[in-house]
VOVO-972236 format. One record per residue: residue in one letter; x, y, z of N, C-alpha, C in turn. Coordinates in pm, whole numbers, plus 50000, padded with zeros to 5 digits. Layout:
aXYZXYZXYZ
...
***
This chain:
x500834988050000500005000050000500875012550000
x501715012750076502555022750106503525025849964
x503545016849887504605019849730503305024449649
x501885021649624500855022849586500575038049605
x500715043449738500445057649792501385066749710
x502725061149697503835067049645503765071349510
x503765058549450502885065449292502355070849253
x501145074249339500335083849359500785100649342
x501675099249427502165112349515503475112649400
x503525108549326504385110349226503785116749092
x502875104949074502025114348962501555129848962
x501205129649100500555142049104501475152649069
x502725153349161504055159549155504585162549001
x504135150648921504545153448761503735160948690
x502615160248734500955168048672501555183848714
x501365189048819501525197748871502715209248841
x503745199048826505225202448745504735208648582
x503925202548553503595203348368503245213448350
x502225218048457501405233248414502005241348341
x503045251648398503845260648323504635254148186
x504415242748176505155241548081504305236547914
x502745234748012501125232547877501515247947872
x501455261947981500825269347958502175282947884
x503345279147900504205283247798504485276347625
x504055262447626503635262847496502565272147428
x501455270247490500415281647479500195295847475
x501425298447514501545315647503501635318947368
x501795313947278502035321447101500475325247094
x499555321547128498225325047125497525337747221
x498565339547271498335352447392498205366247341
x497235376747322497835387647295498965397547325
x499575399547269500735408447292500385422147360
x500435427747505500515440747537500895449147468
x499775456947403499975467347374500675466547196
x501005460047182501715453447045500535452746890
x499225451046944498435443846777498645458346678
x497715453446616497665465346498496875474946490
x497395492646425496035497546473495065498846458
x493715504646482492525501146500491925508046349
x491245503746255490955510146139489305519346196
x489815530246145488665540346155488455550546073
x487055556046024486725561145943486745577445967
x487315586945893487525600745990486645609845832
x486265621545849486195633145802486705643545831
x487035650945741488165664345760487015672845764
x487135686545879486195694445906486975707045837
x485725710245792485715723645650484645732445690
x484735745745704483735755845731482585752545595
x481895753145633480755755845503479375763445502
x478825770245392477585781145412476565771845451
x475855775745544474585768345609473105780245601
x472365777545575470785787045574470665786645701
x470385797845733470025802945852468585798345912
x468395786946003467075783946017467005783146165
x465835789046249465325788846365463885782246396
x463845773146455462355773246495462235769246587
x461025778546663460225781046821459145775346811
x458895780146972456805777946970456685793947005
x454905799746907455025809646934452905806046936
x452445820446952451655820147001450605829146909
x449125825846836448745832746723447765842746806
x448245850746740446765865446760446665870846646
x445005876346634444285883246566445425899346518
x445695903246413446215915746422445385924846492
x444605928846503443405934346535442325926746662
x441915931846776441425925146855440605931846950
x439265936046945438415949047012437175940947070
x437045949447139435975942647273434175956447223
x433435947747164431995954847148431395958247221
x431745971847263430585969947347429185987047373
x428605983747421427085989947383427626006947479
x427246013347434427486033247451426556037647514
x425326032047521424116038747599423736029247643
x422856030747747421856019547828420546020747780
x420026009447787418886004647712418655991347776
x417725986847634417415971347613417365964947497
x418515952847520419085947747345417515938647305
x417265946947222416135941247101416665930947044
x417745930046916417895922646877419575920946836
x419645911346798421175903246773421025905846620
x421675911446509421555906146404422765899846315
x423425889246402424495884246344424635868946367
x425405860646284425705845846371427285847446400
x427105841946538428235839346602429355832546516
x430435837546517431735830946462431485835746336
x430945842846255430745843946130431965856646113
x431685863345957433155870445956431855880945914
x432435893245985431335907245946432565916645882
x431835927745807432775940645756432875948645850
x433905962145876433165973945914432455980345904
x431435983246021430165992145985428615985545975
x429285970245993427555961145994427345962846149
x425715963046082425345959646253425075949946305
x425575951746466425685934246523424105933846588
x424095944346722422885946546759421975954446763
x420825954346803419905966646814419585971846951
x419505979947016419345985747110417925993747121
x416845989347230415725999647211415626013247216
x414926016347082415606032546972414546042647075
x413426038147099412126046647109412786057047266
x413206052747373413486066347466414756072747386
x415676069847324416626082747264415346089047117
x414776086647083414286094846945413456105847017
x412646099447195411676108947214412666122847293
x413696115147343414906125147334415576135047245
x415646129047172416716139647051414966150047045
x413706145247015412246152447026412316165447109
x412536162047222412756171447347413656180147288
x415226176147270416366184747214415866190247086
x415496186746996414636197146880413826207646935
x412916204047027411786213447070412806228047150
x413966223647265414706230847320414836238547223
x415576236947150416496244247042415476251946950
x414336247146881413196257846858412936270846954
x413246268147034412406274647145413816284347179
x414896279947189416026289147210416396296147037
x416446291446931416316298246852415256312846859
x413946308846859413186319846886413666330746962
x413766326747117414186332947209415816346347141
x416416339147071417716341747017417126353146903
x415996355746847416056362546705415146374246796
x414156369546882413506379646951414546393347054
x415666384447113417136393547198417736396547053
x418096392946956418326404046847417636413246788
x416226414946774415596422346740415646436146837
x415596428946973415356442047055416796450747070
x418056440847069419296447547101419546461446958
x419106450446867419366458546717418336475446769
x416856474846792416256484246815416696494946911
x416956487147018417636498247128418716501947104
x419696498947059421226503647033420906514246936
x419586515846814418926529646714418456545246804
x418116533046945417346545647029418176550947105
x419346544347152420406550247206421266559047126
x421116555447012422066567046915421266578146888
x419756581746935419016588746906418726598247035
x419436590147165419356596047276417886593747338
x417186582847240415776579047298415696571347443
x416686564047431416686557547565417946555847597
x418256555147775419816553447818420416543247744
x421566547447750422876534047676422976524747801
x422616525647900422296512548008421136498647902
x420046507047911418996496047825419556491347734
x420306497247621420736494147508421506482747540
x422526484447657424026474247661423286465147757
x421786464447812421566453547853420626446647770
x420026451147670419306440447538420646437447468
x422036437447526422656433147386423366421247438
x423596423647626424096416747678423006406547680
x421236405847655420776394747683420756389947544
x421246395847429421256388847329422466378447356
x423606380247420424696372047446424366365147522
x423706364847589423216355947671422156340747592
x421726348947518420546342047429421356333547313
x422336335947250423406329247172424136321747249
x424486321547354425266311647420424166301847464
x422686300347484422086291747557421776284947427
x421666289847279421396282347160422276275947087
x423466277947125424646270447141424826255847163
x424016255247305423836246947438423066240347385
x421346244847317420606237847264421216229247139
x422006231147073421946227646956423226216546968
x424266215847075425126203847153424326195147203
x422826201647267421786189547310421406183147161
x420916190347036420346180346950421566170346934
x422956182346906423976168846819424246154146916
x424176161747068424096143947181422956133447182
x421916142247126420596133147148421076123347020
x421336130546876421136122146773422366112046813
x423526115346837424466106046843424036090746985
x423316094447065422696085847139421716076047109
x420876081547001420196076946912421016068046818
x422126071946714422706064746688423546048746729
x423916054646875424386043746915423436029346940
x422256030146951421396021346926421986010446879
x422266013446754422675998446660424195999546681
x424665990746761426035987446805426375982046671
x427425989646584428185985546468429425978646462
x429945968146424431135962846418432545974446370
x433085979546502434505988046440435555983546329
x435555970346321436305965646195435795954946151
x436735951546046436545937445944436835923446037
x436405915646056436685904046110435635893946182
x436105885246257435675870046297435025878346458
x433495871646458432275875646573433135865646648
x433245871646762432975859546902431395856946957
x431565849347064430405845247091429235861947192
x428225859347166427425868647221427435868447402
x427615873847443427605875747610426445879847630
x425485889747587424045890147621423785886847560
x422145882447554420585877447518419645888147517
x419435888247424418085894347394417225898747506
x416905909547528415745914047668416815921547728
x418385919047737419085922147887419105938747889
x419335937848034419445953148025420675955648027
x421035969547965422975971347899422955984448004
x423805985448044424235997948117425786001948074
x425596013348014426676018847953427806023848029
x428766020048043430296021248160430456011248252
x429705993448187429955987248345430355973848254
x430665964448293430445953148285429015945948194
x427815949048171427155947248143426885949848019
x427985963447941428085964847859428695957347689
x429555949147761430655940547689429515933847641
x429125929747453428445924647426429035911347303
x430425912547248431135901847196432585911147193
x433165900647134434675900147089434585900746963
x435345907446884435675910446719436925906946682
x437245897146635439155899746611439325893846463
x440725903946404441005905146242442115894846235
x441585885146210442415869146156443415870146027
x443195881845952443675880345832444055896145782
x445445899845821446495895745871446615888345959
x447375876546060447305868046186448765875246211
x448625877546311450065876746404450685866446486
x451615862646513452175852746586453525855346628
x453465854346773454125862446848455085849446944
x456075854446928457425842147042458765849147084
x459665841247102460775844047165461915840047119
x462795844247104464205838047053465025840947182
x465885831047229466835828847344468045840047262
x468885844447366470255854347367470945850347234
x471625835047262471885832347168471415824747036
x470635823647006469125827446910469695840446821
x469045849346897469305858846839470415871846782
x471755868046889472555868646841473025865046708
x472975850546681472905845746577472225852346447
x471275857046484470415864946390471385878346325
x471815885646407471955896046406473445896546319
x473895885046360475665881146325475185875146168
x473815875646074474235873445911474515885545838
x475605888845809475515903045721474825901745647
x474445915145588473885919445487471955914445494
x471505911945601470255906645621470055912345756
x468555920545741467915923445859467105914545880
x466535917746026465345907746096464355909245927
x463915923645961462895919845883462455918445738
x463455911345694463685906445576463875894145608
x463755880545716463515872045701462215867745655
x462095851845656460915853545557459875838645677
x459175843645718458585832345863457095824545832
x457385808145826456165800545795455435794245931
x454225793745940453905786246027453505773245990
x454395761446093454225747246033453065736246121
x452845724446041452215718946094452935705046170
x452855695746249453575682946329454185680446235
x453905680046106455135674545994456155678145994
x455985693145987457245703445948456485707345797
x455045704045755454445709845643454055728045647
x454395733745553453555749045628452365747745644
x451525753945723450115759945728449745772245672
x450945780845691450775795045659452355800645635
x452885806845514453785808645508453825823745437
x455095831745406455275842845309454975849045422
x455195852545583455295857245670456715867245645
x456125879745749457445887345804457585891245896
x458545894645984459085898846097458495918946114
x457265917246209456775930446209457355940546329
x458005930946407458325935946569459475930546583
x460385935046649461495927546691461975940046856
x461435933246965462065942747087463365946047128
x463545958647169464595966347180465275965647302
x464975956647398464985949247556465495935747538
x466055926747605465635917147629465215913047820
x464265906347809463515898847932464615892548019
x464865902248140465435895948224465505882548309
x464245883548331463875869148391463325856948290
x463995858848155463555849848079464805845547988
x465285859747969466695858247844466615856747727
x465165857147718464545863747567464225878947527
x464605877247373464335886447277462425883947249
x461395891047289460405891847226460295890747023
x459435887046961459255891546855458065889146804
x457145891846685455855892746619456435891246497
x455655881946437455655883546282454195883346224
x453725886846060452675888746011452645880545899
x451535873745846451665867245738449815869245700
x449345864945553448595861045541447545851745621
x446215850445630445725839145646444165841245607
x444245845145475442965843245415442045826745503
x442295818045466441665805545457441425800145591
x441855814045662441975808045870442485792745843
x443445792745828444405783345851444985779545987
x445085792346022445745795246222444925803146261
x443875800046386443215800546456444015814546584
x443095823646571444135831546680443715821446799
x445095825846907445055816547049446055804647059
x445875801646925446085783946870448275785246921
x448665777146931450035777846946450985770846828
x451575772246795452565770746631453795767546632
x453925762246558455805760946564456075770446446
x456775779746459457415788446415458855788646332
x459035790446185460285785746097460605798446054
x461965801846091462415816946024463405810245924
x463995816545807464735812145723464645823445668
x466485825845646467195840145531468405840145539
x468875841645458470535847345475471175838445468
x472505835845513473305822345503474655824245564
x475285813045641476475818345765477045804745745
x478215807545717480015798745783479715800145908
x479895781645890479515771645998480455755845972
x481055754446091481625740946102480755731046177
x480475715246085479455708746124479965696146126
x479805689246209480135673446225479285662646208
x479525650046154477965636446136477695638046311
x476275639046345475825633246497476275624246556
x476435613346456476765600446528478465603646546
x478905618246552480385619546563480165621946755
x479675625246768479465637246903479465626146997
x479935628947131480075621247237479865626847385
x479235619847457479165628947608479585621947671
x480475628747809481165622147914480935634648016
x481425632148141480995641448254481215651048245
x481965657648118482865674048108482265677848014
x481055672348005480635679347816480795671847686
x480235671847598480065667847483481485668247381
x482175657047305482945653947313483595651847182
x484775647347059484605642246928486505633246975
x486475623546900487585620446848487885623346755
x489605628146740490215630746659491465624346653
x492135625646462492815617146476493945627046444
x495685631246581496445636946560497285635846474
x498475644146493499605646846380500135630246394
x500495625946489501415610446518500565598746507
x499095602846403498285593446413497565580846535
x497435592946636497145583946743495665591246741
x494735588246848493405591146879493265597947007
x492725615546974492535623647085491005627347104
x490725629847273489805640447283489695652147243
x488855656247188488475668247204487115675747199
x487045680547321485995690347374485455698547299
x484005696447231483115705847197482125716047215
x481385725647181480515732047208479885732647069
x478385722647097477975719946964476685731047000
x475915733346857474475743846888473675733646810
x472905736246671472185731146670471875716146546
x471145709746521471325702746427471335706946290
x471575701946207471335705646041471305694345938
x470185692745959469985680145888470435666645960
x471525659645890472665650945979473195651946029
x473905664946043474505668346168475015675246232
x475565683346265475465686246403476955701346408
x475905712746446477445727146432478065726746554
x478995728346537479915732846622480545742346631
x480165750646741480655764646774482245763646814
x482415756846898483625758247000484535745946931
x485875745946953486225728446971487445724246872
x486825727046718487535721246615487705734646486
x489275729146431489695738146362489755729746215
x489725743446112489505733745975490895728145988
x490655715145884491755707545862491665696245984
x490795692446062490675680346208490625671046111
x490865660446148490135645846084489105643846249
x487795640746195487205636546313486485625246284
x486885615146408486835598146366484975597646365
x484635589246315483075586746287482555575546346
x483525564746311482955548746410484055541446493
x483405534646507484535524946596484475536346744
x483575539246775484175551346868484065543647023
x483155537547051483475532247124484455521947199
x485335516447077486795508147101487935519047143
x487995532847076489165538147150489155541747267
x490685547947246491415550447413492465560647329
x492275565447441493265581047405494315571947380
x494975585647284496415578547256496735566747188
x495625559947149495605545647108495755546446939
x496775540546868496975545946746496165539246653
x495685541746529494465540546461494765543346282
x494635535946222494405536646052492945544245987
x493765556346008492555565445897492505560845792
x490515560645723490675563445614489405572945568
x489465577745508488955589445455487185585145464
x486445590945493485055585145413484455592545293
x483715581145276483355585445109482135592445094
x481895603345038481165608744989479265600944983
x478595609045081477225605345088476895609445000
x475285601044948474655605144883473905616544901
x473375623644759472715636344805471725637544883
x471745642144958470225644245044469115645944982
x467475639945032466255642344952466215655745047
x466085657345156465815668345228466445675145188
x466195690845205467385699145218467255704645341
x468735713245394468815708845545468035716645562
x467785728245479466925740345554465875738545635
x465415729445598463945721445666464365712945754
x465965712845823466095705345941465625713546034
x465065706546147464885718646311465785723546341
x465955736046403467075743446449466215739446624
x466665737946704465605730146811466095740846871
x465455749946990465755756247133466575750147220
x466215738747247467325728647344467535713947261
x469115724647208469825707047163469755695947214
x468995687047142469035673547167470395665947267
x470325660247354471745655847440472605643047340
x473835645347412474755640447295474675626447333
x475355617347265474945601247304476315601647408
x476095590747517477195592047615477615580447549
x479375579047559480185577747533480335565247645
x480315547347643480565537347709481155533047755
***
């Protein structure tokens, strides 16, 4: 047993012995530290190039025009003669107001004014007579200068009368509450019978607002509009502004820039602005909210593929491939998209190669076989009709 045990304890001793020597045959299969070959990757050389100037917001539609109807005298609305939401001219009438106490009015103010006329030709007759008898020494120049003073007296009260006819008729007039401009009825706030009291609340009888011109009104951020300002040879308002639909289809286009504020909003960091366009066909609903497309002019701009861009805890990111052909960071400050891809303000100088794939296998410093990429096909889009977004999309993080 004991030579049996031994053998044992021998074998094992020879097994054990072998290891390093299975596992140094086996090393030709080992990768070499740091030694393989380098990593093939696809780069583009970054070139300034002209880009169309495109912005788009959310902005907010109003009526150019927007007036509150409401009734001048107190009464009782007779009748409505309009349908709600319909489109009226200036000068139709919406309602009627009961006519009969102003007509027996302006009645009264006619009768006044008869009656002060008279009064008025009778103090001229007498002033004219006595001022003959005073030159005749028939009667004191007291009488005389007081028939002349009640003739002045008598012209100033027919004066008075005849401000009463022109208030009566214009009170009278107001009866039929007329639409002040061209445009779209809101809904009626009184009913028929109510009583209107002129200076209160009770008076407000619809909303009128002019759809066509439409305004649509938003904001461009600091740098937004900076941007704007930085295309030579192009003012604001000579851009040219569509309103689109979820597609990115227009609804309403051949817009222009009518307003542009001379402030910007402290507690916001916006530039206000208004633009005007057509909208025969009420296409945009005032109230309604829009996405908003400015486009003009054209600006040198350095742009990278999206799928170039990288995020890590310091900011958004690109590989590049250096002078010694190795693979570097470098730190971007991208703005907005364009089409495929993607400007860059900050970061990269013409002449970069900036790597495109494989991006997740490098490592700084890690050396790499450029090769050029080839020429995409033409775009069906054109970029102009890419979003210029408010808040850039976040960059893909980097694994």
């Amino acid at each position: 047993m004991l030579s049996s045990n031994l053998a044992r304890l021998g074998l094992f001793v020879v097994c054990v012995s072998g290891i390093p020597l299975l596992a140094a045959c086996g090393g030709g299969d080992a990768p070499a530290g740091g030694g393989g070959a380098p990593l093939a990757v696809t780069t583009v050389q970054v070139a300034p190039k002209s880009l169309p100037f495109v912005i788009e917001t959310v902005g907010r539609a109003e009526g150019s025009k927007e007036v509150e109807v409401r009734a001048r005298v107190t009464g009782i609305l007779e009748h409505q003669t309009y349908n709600e939401g319909q489109k009226v001219k200036a000068g139709q009438v919406l309602f009627q107001i009961e006519a009969a106490p102003f007509e027996i009015a302006l009645q009264h103010a006619r009768a006044a004014l008869a009656e002060e006329q008279a009064r008025n030709q009778q103090a001229r007759r007498n002033a004219e007579r006595l001022s003959g008898l005073a030159e005749q020494n028939a009667v004191s120049r007291r009488v005389a200068d007081d028939a002349l003073s009640e003739l002045e007296s008598s012209s100033a009260a027919l004066l008075a009368a005849q401000a009463n006819v022109r208030e009566a008729e214009l009170n009278l007039s107001y009866t039929k509450v007329v639409a002040p401009i061209s445009g779209i009825t809101g809904r009626a706030l009184r009913s028929e019978g109510s009583l209107l009291n002129a200076g209160t609340d009770s008076s407000l009888l619809t909303t009128l607002t002019q759809a066509d011109p439409m305004w649509v009104r938003f904001a461009l951020s600091e740098s937004e509009y900076a941007a704007l300002r930085s295309i030579e040879n192009v003012k604001p308002e000579s851009l040219s502004v569509a309103v689109l639909d979820k597609n990115g289809a227009p609804r309403a286009d051949h817009g222009k820039l009518n307003f542009a504020a001379s402030t910007m909003d402290n507690s916001l960091g916006t530039v206000q602005m208004r633009a005007e366009f057509p909208n025969n066909a009420l296409a945009v609903l005032p109230g309604e909210y829009v996405r908003v497309k400015l486009t003009g002019g054209a600006r040198e701009a350095i742009t990278v593929p999206q799928k170039a861009v990288l995020q890590s805890s310091q900011g958004p990111f690109v590989w590049i491939v250096g002078e010694d052909g190795k693979a570097q960071q470098r730190k971007v400050k991208t703005g907005a998209w364009v089409g495929e891809d993607w400007e860059i303000h900050e970061g990269l100088q013409t002449g970069d190669a900036v790597i495109v794939d494989n991006l997740l296998k490098l490592k700084a410093d890690q050396q790499v076989q450029a090769q050029a990429a080839t020429a995409a096909a033409p775009q069906t889009k054109d970029a102009s009709n890419a979003p210029a977004a408010r808040a850039t999309p976040s960059a893909r993080r980097a694994g």
